[in-house]
C-alpha positions in Angstrom: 7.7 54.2 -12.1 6.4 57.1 -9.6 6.2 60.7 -8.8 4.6 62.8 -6.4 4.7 66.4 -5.3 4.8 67.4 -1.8 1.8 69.4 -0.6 4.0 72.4 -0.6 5.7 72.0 -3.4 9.3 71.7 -2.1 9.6 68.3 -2.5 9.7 65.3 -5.2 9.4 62.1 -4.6 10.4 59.3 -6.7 9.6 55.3 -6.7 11.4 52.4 -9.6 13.0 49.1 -9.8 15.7 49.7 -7.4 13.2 49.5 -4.4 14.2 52.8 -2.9 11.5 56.0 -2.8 13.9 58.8 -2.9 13.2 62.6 -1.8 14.3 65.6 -3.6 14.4 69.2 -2.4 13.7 71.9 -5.2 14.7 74.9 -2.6 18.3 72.7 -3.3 18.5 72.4 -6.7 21.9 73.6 -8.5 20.0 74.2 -12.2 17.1 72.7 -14.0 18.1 69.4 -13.9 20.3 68.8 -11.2 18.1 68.3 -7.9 20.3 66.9 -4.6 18.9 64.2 -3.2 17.3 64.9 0.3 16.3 61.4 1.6 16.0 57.7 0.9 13.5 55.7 2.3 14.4 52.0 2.1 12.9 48.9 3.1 10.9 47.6 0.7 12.1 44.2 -1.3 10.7 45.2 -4.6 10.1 48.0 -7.0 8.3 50.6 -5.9 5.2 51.5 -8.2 3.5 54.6 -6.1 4.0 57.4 -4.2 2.3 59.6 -2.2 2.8 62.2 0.0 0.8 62.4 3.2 2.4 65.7 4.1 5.6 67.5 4.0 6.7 65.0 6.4 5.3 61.6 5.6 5.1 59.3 2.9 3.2 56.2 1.3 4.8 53.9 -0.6 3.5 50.7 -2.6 5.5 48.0 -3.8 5.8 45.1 -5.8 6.6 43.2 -2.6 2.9 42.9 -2.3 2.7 45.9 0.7 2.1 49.4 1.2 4.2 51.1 3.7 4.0 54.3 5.8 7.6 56.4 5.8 8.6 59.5 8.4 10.5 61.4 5.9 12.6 63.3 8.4 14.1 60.0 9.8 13.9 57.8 6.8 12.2 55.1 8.4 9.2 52.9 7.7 6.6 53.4 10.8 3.8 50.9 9.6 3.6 48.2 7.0 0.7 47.1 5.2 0.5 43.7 4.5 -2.6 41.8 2.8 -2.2 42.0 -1.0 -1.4 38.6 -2.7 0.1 40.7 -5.5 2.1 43.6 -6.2 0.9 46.8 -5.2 0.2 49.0 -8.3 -1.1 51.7 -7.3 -2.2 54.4 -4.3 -4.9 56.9 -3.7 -5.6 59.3 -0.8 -8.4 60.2 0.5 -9.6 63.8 0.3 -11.5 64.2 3.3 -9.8 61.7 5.7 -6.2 62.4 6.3 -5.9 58.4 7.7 -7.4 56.9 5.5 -6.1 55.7 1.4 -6.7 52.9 -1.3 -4.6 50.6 -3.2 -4.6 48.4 -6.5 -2.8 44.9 -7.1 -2.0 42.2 -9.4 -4.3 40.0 -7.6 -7.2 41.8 -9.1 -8.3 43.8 -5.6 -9.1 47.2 -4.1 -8.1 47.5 0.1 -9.2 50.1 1.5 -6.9 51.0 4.7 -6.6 53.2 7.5 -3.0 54.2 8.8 -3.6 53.4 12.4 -3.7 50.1 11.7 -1.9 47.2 9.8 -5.4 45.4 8.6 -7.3 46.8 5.4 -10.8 48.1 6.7 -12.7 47.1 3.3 -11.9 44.6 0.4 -13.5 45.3 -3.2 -13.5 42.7 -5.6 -15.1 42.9 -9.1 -11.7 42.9 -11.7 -10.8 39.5 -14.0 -7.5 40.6 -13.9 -4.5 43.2 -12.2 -6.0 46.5 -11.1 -3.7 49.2 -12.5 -5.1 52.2 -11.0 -7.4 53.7 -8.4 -8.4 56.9 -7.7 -11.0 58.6 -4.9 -14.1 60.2 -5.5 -14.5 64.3 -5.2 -16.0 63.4 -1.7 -14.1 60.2 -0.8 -17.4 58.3 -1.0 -16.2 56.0 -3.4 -13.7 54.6 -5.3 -12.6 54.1 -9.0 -10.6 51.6 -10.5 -8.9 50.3 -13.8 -7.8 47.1 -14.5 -6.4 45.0 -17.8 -9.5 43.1 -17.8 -10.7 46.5 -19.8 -12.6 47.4 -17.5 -13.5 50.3 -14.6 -15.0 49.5 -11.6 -16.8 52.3 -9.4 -17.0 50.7 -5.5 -19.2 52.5 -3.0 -17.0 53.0 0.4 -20.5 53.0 2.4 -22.4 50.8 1.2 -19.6 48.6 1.0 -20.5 47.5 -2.6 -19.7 47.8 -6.3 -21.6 50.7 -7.7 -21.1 50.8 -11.5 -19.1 49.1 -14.4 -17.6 50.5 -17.4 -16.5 48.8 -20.5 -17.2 49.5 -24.1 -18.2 46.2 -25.8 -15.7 46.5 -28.5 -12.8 48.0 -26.6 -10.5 45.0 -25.0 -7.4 46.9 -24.1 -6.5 47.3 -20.9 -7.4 50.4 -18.6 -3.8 52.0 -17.3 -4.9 55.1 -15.2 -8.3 56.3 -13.8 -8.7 60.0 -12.6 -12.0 61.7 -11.3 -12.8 65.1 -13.1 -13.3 67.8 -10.4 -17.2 67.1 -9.8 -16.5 63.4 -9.9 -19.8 63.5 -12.7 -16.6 62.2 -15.5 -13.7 59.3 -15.2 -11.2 59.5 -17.4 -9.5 56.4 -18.3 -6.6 55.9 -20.0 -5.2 52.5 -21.9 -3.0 50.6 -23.9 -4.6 51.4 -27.2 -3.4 54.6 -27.4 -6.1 56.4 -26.2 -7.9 58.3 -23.3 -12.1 57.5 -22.8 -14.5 59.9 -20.9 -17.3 58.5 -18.5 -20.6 59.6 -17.1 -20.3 58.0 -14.2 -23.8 58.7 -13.1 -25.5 57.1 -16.9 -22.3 54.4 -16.9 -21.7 55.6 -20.7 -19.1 56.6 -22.4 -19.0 60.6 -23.6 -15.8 60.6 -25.3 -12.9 59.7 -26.6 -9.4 61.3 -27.1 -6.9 60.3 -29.6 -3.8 61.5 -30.3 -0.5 59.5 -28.5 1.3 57.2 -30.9 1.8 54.5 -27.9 0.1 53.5 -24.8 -0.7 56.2 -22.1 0.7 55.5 -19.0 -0.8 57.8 -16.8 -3.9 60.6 -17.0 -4.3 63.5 -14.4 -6.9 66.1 -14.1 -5.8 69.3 -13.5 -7.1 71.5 -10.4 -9.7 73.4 -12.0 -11.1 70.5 -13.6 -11.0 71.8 -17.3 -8.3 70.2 -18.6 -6.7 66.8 -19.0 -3.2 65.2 -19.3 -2.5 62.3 -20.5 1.3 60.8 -20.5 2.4 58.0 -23.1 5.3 55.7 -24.3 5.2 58.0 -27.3 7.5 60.1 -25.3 4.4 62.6 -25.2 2.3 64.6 -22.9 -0.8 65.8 -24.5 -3.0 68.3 -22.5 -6.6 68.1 -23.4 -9.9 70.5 -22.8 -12.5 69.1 -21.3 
């Protein structure tokens, strides 16, 4: 249900329904496709829907058990929990300028805002109808952007403490999957259960494209470093890399 590359590339890590994050080192791998597992972090009572790696070293997890929990790597265990969801955690974000703090997205229709030094979330969005399914920092970690099956994207502004911008087309109700900033944060790319991938100005809150091509829902939609490119992953079995 999750996968995250360590910041130097050594490591995978790995999140699904059997509750477990596990760790895999590449420097160990036997061939292609046989990778030794290197750690299992366990604690959490549900599946596990997002990774993320903090560093080499540490890990965030979020869960369907409702929490977000901070892992040493080395040791395997949990060091802080983060507790304040009324619904499953769906999905992480860090930030890029503030190595404490990240965001998360639940079923109960929320965006938390928390820093890892302590167990209470410093800022509570609210704005979705229904489960936010992913969130995603701005460039500058100034705001936040979130997707949700109520069809909608939400941008929330971290200093002002307040929704900034919503974006729906009238006619589209399928529900938004994956969110992802394009390098100058001036595009979101959404991705949803119609089978296609939608480009926003986020400054005009209008929608400058649309890219079809996956034969199923996407699942998940990346931007890739330079910022001129765009994958998008589907139940089609697919990864399609677009220009943008």
């Amino acid at each position: 249900m999750a996968c995250a590359y360590s910041p130097s590339g050594h490591l995978i890590a790995s999140g699904g329904l059997d509750n477990i994050c596990t760790i895999y080192d590449l420097r160990r791998r036997q061939s292609v496709v046989q990778v030794p597992i290197a750690r299992e972090l366990i604690g959490h009572s549900a599946y596990v829907s997002s990774c993320r790696f903090r560093s080499d070293s540490e890990m965030l997890t979020g869960s369907g058990d409702a929490t977000c929990a901070l892992w040493d790597i080395t040791t395997e265990q949990r060091t802080r929990q983060f507790a304040g969801h009324a619904g499953d955690v769906t999905s992480l974000a860090l930030a890029p300028n503030n190595p404490h703090v990240f965001v998360s997205g639940s079923c109960d229709t929320r965006v938390f805002v928390w820093d890892v030094r302590t167990a209470q979330p410093a800022q509570m969005f609210v704005g979705h109808a229904r489960d936010v399914n992913s969130v995603d920092f701005f460039p500058d970690g100034s705001a936040v952007a979130s997707g949700s099956d109520d069809a909608t994207c939400r941008l929330f502004d971290l200093r002002a403490n307040r929704e900034l911008a919503v974006y729906s087309h009238g006619t589209d109700h399928a529900g938004v999957t994956s969110v992802a900033f394009s390098k100058s944060g001036r595009v979101l790319v959404s991705a949803s259960e119609d089978n296609h991938a939608q480009l926003w100005d986020t400054l005009r809150s209008e929608r400058i494209g649309l890219l079809q091509g996956h034969d199923a829902r996407i699942a998940s939609v990346r931007v890739s470093p330079a910022g001129n490119a765009v994958a998008t992953g589907g139940w089609d079995a697919k990864v399609l890399v677009w220009g943008i």
